[in-house]
C-alpha positions as MATLAB code, in Angstrom:
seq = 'XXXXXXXXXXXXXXXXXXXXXXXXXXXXXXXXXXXXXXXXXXXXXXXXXXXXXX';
ca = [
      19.167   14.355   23.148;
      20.485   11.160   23.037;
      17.137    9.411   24.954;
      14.851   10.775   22.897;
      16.403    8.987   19.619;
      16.334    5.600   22.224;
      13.214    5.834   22.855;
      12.394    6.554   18.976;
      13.809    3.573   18.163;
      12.435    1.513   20.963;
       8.850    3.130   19.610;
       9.360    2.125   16.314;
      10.951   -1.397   17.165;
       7.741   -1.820   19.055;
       5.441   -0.584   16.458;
       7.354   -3.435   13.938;
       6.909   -5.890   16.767;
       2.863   -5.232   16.936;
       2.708   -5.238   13.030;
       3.899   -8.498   12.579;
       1.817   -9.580   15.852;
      -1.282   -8.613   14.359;
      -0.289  -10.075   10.542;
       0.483  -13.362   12.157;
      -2.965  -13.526   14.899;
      -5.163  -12.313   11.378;
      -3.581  -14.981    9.360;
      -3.938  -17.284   12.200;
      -7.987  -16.642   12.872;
      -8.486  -16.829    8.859;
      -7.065  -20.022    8.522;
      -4.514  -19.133    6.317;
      -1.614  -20.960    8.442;
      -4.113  -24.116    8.678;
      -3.097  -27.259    5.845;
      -0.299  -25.155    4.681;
       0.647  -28.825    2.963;
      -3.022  -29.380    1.138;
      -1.957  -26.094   -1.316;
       0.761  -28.157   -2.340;
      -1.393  -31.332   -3.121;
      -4.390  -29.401   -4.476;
      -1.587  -27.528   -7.528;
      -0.261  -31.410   -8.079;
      -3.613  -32.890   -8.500;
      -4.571  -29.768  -10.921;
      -1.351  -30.545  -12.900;
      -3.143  -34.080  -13.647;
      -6.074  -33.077  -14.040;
      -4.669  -31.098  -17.579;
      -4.160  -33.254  -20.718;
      -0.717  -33.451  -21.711;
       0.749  -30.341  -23.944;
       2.818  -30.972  -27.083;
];
């Protein structure tokens, strides 16, 4: 009994593995984990771009 709950945890250990596999190879082929830095400067240059609230 006691290999069968292994090996269900070793499925679903590999099943999480995969998951985040496949999140980080989709975010990698969209671009999303390309200029992570130019987010950053695009929001500061927006700020700027607003006039000044009172």
């Amino acid at each position: 009994m006691l290999e069968y709950l292994t090996l269900g945890e070793f499925i679903v250990a590999a099943l999480m593995v995969l998951a985040a596999l496949s999140a980080f190879v989709w975010g990698a082929a969209s671009g999303a984990l390309g200029n992570v830095e130019g987010v950053k400067h695009r929001v500061l240059e927006a700020e700027d771009d607003e006039p000044p609230r009172f």
